[in-house]
C-alpha positions in Angstrom: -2.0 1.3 -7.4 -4.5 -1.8 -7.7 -6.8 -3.3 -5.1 -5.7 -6.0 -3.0 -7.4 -8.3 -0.5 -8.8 -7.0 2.3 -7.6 -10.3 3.8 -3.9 -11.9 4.3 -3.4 -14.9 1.1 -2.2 -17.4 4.0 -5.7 -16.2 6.0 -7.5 -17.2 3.5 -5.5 -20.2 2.4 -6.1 -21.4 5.8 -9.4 -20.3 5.8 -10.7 -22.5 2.2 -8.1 -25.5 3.7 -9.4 -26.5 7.0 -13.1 -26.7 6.6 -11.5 -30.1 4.1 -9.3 -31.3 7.0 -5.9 -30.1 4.9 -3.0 -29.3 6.5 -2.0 -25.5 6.4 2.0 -25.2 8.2 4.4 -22.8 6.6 5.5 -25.8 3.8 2.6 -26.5 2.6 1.6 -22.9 2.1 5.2 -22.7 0.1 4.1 -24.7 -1.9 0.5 -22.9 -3.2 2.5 -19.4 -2.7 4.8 -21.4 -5.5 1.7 -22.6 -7.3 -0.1 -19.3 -7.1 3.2 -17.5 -8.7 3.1 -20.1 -11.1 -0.3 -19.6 -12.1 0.0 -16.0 -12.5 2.4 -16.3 -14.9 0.6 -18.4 -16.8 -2.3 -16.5 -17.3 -0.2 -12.7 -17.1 -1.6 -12.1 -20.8 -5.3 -12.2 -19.8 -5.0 -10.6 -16.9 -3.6 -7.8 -18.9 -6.1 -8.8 -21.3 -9.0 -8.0 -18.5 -7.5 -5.6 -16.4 -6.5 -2.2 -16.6 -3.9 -0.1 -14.8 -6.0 2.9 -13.4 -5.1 6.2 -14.9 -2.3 8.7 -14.1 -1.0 5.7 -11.9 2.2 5.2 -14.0 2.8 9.5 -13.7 2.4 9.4 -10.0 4.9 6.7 -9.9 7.1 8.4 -12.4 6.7 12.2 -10.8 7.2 10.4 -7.4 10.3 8.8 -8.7 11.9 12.1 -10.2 11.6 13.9 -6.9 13.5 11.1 -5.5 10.9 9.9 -3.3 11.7 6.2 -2.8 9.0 4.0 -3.1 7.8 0.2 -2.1 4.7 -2.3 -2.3 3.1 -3.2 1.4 0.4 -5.8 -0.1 -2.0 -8.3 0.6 -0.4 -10.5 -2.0 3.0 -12.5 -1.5 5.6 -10.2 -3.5 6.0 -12.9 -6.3 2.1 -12.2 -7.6 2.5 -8.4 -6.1 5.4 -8.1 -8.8 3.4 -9.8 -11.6 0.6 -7.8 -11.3 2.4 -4.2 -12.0 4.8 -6.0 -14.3 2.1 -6.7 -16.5 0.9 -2.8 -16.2 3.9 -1.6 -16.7 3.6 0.2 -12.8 7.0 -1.9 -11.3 9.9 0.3 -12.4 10.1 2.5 -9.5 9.2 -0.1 -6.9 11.7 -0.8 -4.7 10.9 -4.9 -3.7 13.4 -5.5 -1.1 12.2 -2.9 1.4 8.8 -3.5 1.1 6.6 -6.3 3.0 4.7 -8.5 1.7 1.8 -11.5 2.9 4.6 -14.5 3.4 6.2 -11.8 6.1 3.0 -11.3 8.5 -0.8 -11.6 8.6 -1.3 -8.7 10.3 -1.6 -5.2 7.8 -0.4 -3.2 11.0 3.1 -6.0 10.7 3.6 -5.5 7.5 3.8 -1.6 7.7 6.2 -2.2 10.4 8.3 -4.4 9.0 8.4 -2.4 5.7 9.9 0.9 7.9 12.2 -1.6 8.8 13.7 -2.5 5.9 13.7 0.6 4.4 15.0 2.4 7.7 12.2 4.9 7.3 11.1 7.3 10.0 7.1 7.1 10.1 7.0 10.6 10.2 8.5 10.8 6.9 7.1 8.1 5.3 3.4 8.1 3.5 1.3 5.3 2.8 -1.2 5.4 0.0 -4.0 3.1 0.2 -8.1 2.8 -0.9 -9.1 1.0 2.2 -9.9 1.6 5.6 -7.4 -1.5 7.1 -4.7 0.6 5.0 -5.4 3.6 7.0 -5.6 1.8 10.3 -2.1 -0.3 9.7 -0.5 2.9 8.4 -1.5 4.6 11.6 -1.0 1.9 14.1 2.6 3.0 13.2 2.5 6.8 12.8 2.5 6.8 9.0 0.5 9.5 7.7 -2.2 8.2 4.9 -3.2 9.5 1.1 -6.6 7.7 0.9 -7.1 7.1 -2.9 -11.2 5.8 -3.5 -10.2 3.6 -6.5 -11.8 0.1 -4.2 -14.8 -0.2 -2.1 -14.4 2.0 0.0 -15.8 5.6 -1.0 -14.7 9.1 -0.1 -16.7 9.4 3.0 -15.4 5.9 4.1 -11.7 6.6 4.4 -12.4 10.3 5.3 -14.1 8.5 8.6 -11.2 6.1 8.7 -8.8 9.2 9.4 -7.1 9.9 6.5 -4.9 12.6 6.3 -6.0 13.4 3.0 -8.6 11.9 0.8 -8.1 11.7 -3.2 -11.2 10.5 -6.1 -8.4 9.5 -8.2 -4.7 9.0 -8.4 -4.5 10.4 -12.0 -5.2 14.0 -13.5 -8.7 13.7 -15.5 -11.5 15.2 -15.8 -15.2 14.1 -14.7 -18.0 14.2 -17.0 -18.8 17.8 -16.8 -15.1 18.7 -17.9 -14.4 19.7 -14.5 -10.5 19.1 -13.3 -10.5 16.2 -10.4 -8.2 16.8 -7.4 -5.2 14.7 -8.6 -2.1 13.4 -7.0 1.0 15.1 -6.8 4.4 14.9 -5.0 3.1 18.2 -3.3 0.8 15.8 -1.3 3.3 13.6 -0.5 5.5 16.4 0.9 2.2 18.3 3.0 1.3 15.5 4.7 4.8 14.6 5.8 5.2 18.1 7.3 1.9 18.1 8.8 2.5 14.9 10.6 5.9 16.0 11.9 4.2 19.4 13.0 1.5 17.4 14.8 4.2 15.0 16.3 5.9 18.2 17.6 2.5 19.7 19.1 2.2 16.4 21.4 5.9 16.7 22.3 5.2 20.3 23.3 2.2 19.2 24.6 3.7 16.3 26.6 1.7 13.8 25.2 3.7 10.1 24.8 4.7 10.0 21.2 6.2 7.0 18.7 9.9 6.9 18.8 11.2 8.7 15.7 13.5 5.5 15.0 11.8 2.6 12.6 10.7 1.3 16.0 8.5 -1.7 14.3 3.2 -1.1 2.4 -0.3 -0.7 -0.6 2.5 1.7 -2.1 4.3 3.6 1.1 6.3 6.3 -0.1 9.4 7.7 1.1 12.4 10.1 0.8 
């Protein structure tokens, strides 16, 4: 559970490239997505050196793991640096690559969570995307995935309350503030509540006869899933 860019890696490749007249087609960004993997191997010591995993992430994983919930990586990053990164904090056992999506797949956050359901064959009902920024939120919804807003990035509580969130966490990890006071943590409970409240609201438009998303993967962050 780190922070990603807000902005897709070929977006900005692109971006830095063509103010220099360089070319920017699919090959040549193969070849910095190569160079980028390459680099982050090279310097994986000091970015564990200079970074930090942020705490309770590993027991979320690990309690999310133990209930069986299956979970992936829908990133910003292409997956070879996406896997680096949590190799290196010791946050990649659970993570199941193959079904998640990743920055050489689409440029579009909204794609990505699409193409993630499917891979892993995922109903959006029953899927949960957690997230720290508002673009999370509004990719996770653009599908019908329910969101666990975490304000570990830029974006504060009030931020990703606005954004629609189902539910809005200071933390991922079970600590205490300064005054000793127990923060609202993470759990698999939330997992499970918000997937039953989204099916429930799904069946109040059906009842409702409001148009709905098809239940079917009809198409990331960590998404989580039974």
């Amino acid at each position: 559970m780190g922070r990603e860019l807000s902005a897709a890696e070929p977006v900005i490749f692109r971006e830095t490239a063509n103010p220099h007249g360089l070319a920017t087609d699919r090959a040549v960004f193969e070849r910095f997505a190569r160079a980028l993997t390459a680099a982050h191997l090279e310097r994986a010591a000091e970015l564990r050196e200079r970074g930090h995993a942020l705490p309770g992430a590993a027991a979320v994983l690990g309690a999310l793991a133990d209930a069986g919930v299956r979970q992936t990586v829908v990133s910003g990053n292409i997956r070879a640096v996406a896997e680096i990164k949590l190799q290196v904090f010791g946050l990649d056992t659970p993570i199941l690559w193959e079904l998640g999506a990743y920055r050489e797949d689409h440029d579009v956050r909204a794609d990505l969570v699409r193409l993630s359901l499917q891979r892993a064959q995922a109903v959006a009902e029953s899927t949960v995307l957690i997230g720290d920024t508002p673009a999370d939120i509004e990719g996770a919804h653009a599908n019908g995935v329910p969101v666990i807003a975490v304000a570990t990035g830029r974006s504060n509580e009030d931020a990703l309350r606005h954004a629609g969130a189902e539910v809005v966490l200071p933390d991922p990890g079970c600590r205490t503030d300064g005054q000793a006071r127990p923060q609202r943590c993470l759990t698999t409970c939330d997992v499970a509540s918000v997937k039953r409240r989204s099916r429930a609201a799904r069946r109040r438009r059906l009842l409702r006869g409001e148009k709905v998303r098809a239940a079917g993967p009809s198409c990331g962050r960590h998404g989580a899933r039974r």
